[in-house]
C-alpha positions as CSV (number, residue, x, y, z in Angstrom):
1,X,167.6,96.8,-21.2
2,X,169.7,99.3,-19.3
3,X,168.0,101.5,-16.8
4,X,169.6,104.6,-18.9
5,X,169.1,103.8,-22.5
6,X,165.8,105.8,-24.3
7,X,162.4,104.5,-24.5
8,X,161.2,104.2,-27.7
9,X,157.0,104.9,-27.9
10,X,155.1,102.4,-29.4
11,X,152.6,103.2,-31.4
12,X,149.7,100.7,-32.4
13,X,148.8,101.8,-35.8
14,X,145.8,99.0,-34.9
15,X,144.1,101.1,-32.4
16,X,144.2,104.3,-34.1
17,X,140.6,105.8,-34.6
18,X,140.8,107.2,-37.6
19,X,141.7,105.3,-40.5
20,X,144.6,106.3,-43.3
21,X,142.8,108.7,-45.6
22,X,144.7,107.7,-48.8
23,X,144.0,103.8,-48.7
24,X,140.4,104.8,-47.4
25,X,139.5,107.2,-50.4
26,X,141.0,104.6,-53.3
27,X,139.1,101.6,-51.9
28,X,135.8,103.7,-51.8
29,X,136.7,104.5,-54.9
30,X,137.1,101.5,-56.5
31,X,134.2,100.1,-55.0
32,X,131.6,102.4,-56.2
33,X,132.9,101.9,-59.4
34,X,133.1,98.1,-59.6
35,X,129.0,98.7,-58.6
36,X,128.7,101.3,-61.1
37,X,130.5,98.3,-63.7
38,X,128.1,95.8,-62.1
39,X,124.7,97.3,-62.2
40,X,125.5,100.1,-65.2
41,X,121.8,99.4,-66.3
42,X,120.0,100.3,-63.6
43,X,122.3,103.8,-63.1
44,X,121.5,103.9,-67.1
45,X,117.6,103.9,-66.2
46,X,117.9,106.5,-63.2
47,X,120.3,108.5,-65.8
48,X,116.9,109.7,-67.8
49,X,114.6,111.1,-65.0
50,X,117.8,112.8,-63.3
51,X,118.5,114.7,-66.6
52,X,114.6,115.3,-67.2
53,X,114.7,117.2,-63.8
54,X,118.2,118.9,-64.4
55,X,116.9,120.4,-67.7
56,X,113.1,121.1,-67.2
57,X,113.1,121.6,-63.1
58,X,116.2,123.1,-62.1
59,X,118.0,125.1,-65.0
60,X,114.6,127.3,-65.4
61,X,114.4,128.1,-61.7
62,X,117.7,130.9,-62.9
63,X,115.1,132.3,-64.8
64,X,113.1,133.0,-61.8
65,X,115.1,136.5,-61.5
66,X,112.2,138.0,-64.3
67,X,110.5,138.0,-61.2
68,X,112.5,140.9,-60.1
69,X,112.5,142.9,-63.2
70,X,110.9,144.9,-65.7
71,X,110.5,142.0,-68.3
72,X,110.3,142.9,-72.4
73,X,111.3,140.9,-74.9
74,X,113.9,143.2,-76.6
75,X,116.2,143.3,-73.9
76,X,116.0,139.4,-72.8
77,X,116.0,138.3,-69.4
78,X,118.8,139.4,-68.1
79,X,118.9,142.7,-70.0
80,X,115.7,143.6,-68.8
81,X,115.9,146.4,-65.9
82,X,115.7,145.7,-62.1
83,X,113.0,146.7,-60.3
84,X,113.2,144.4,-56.9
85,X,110.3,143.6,-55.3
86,X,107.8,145.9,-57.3
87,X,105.8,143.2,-58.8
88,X,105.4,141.4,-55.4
89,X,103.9,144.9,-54.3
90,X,101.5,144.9,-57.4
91,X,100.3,141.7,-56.7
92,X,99.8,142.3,-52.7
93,X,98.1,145.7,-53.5
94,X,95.9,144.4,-56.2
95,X,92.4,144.9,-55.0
96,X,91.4,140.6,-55.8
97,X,94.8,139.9,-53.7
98,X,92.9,138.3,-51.1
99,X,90.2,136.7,-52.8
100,X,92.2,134.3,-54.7
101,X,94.6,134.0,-52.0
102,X,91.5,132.7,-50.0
103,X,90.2,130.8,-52.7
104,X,93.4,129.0,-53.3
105,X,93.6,128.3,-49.7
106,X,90.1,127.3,-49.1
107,X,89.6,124.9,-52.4
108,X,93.1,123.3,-51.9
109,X,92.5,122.4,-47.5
110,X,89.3,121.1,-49.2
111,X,90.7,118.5,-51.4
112,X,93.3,117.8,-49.0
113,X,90.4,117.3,-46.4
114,X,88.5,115.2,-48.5
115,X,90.6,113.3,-50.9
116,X,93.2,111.8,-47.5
117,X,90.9,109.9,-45.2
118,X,88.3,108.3,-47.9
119,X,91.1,106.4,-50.2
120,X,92.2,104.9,-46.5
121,X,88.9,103.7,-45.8
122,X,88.4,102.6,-49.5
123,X,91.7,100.6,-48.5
124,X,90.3,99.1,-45.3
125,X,87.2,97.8,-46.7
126,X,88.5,96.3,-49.3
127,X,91.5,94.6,-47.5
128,X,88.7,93.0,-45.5
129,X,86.9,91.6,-48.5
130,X,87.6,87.7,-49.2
131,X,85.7,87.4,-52.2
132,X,88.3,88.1,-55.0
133,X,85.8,88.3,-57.7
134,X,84.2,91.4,-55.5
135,X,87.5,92.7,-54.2
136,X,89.0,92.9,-58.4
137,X,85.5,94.4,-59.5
138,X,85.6,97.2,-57.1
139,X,89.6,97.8,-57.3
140,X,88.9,98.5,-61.3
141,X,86.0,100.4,-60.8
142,X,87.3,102.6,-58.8
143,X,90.5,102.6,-60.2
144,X,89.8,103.4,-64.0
145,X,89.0,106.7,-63.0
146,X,92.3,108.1,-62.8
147,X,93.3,107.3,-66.4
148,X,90.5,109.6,-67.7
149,X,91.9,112.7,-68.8
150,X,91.0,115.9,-67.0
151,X,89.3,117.7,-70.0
152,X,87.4,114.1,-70.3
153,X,86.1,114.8,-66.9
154,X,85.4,118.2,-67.1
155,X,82.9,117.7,-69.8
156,X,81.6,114.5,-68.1
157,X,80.8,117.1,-65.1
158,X,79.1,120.0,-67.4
159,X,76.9,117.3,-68.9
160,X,76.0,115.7,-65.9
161,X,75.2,118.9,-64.1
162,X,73.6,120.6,-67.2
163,X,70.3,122.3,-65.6
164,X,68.9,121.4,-69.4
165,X,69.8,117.8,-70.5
166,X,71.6,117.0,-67.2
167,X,71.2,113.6,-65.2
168,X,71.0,115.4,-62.2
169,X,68.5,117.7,-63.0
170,X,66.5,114.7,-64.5
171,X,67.0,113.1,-60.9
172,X,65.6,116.3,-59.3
173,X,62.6,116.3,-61.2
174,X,61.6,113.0,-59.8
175,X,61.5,114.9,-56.5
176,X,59.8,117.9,-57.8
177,X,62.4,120.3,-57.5
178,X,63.3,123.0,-60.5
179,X,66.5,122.4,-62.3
180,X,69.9,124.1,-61.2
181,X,72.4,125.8,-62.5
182,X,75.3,124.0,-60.7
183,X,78.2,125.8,-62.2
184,X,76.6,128.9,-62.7
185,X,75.9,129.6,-58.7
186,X,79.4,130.3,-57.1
187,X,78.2,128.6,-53.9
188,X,78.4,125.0,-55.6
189,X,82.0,125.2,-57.6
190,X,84.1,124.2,-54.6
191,X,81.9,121.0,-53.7
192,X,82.0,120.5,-57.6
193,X,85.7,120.4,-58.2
194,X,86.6,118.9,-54.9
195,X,84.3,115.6,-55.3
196,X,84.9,115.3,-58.5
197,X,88.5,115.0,-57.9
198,X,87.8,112.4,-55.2
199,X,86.2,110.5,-57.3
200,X,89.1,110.2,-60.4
201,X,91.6,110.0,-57.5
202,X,90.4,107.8,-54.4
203,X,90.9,104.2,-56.2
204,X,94.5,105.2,-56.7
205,X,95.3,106.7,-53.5
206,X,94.0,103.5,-52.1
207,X,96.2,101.3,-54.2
208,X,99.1,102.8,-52.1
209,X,97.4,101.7,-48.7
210,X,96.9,98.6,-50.2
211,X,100.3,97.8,-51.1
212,X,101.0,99.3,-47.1
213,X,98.5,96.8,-45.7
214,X,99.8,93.9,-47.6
215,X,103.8,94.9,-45.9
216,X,102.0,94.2,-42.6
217,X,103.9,90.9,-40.6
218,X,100.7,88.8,-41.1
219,X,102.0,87.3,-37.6
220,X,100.6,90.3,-36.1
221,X,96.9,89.4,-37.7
222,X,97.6,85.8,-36.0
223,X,98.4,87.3,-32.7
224,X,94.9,89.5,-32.8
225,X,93.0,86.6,-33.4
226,X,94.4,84.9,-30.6
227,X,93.6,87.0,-28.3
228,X,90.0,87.5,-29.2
229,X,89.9,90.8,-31.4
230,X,87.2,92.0,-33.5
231,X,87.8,93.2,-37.0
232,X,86.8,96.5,-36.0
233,X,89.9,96.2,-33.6
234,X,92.3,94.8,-35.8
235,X,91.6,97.9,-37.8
236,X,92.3,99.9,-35.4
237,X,95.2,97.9,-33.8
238,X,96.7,96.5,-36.8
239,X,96.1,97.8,-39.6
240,X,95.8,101.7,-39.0
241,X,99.4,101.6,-37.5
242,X,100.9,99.9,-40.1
243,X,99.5,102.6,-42.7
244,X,100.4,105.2,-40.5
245,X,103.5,106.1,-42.1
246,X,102.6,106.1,-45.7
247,X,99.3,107.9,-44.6
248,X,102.0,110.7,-43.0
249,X,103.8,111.1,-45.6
250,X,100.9,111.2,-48.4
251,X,99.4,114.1,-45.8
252,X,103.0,115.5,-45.9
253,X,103.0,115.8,-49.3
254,X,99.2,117.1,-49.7
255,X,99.6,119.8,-47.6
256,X,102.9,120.5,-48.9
257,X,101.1,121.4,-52.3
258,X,98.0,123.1,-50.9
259,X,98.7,126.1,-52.4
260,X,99.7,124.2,-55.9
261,X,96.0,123.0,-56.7
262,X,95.7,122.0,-60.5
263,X,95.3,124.6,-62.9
264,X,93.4,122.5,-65.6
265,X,90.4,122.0,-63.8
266,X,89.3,125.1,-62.3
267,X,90.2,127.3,-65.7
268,X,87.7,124.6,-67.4
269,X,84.9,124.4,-65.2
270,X,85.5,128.4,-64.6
271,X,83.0,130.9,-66.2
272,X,81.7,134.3,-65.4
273,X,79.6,133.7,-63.2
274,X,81.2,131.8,-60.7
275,X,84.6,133.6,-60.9
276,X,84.3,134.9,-57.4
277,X,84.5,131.2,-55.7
278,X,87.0,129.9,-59.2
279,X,89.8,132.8,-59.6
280,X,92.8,130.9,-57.5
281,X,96.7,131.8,-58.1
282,X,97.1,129.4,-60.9
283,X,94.2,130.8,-63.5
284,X,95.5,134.2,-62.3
285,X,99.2,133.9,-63.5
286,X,97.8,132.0,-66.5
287,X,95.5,135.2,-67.4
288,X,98.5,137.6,-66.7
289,X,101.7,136.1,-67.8
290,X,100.2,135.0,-71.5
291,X,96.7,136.6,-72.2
292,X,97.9,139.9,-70.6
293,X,101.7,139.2,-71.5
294,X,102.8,140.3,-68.1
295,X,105.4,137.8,-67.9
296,X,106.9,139.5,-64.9
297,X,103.6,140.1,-62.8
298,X,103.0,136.4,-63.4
299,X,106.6,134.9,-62.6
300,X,106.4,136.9,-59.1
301,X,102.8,135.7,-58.4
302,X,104.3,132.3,-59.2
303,X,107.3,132.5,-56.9
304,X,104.9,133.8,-54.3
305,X,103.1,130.4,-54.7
306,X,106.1,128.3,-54.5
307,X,107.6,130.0,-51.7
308,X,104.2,129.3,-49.5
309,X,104.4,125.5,-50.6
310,X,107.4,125.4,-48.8
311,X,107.3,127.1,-46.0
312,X,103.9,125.0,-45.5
313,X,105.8,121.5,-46.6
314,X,108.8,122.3,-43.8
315,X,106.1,123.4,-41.0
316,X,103.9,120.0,-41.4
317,X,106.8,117.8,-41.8
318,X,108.1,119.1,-38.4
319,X,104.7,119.0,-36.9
320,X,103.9,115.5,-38.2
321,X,107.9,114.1,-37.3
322,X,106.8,115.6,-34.1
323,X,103.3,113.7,-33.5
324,X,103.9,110.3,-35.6
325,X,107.4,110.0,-35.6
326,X,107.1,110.0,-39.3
327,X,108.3,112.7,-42.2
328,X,110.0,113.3,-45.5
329,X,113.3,113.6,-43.5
């Protein structure tokens, strides 16, 4: 080649970084629908619950602006006039504000409290037990509980605490002490509610640390035994750390709703004269928005609720990411 004639560059169109966006996007394309073609049944079956959200979840948060106005029924939702943040005020100046704030915030950190470490511990025991006749027994026992309904339970807990016909007074007459009025003393709701949510829940809970300690590398049991561990220590060793991250989450997702404690229960096993310890947020809005049809009042009590969940759900995620490694994301 002569000294004088141009240099042509070469390019390498092998080496280039970034690949040719046209080709790129069509055979992305085509593959996610050759797997939609392939598996069209199990994108059928996630179809359902995606349009059960969409329509009962999501569309009804727009109606969340009833929050902000004057609500009546003649001018509709959006007809009805704005009056910003005046419910939020009536709500924050009402003089039981802080009570059921507190009571909310108190009875939920009480389950929470209560109902994480026993189902891990019901877990623990009973991946220890080799008896399988034992091991079933005790898995259904506990188990069943959670398919009773919550009204079932709440009547199973006013008979059972009756201070007239009630097994437990029976039991405290064998001691010589008076009968009780459980439900009626204000003092005794909490423990009421919160145990006897432990006990419908625990056996499932522990189903899910079950299922976490049978994903453990058994080579891992065969290396503690090796070298001489106790059970106690392959507990603590094994078996904890292998839960750990399904125990984060769970706490996660508890703590994330500690402001969201069921409604059923407390209305039911509420009367007057333990309102002062069983008035939470959720029998509140339920007594404003539709016995006192103030639909707005209720709606901005509501979004006050929802709006503490997740400020709590973001703070405990980054705490617990922060301590375990572990969160929702």
């Amino acid at each position: 080649m002569a000294s004088g004639a141009p240099v042509t560059p070469r390019i390498d169109v092998g080496t280039t970084s970034e690949p040719l966006r046209p080709n790129g996007h069509r055979s992305s394309r085509s593959v996610a629908i050759r797997k939609i073609r392939r598996h069209w049944q199990l994108y059928l079956l996630a179809l359902a619950p995606l349009v059960y959200f969409l329509i009962f979840k999501y569309v009804p948060m727009v109606n969340g602006v009833i929050a902000f106005k004057d609500y009546n029924v003649v001018d509709g939702i959006w007809g009805s006039p704005w009056v910003g943040l005046d419910n939020f005020q009536s709500f924050v100046e009402n003089p039981a504000f802080w009570r059921i704030v507190r009571n909310t915030f108190i009875l939920s950190a009480y389950v929470v409290i209560a109902a994480f470490p026993i189902p891990i511990i019901l877990a623990l025991a009973l991946n220890e037990v080799r008896h399988r006749l034992f091991k079933r027994t005790v898995q259904m026992v506990t188990f069943a509980p959670y398919f009773i309904s919550t009204v079932i339970v709440v009547s199973m807990t006013i008979l059972f605490l009756s201070p007239r016909i009630g097994l437990a007074s029976d039991a405290l007459g064998l001691f010589g002490i008076g009968s009780i009025d459980f439900l009626g003393n204000p003092d005794y709701f909490r423990h009421i509610y919160v145990w006897s949510d432990v006990w419908q829940t625990a056996g499932y809970s522990a189903v899910i640390y079950m299922a976490a300690l049978a994903a453990i590398d058994p080579s891992l049991y065969e290396a503690a035994k090796v070298d001489g561990a106790s059970r106690i220590q392959k507990i603590i060793h094994v078996d904890l750390p292998g839960i750990m991250p399904t125990a984060a989450i769970l706490l996660i997702l508890g703590v994330g709703n500690i402001m969201a404690i069921g409604f059923e229960k407390a209305f039911l096993l509420q009367n007057p004269l333990n309102l002062s310890h069983s008035e939470i947020i959720p029998t509140y809005v339920y007594k404003t928005g539709l016995l006192n049809a103030d639909f707005s009042l209720a709606a901005a009590v509501g979004l006050f609720n929802s709006v503490i969940n997740l400020v709590l759900l973001v703070a405990v995620n980054f705490i617990a990411k922060r301590v375990s490694g572990h969160g929702l994301w």
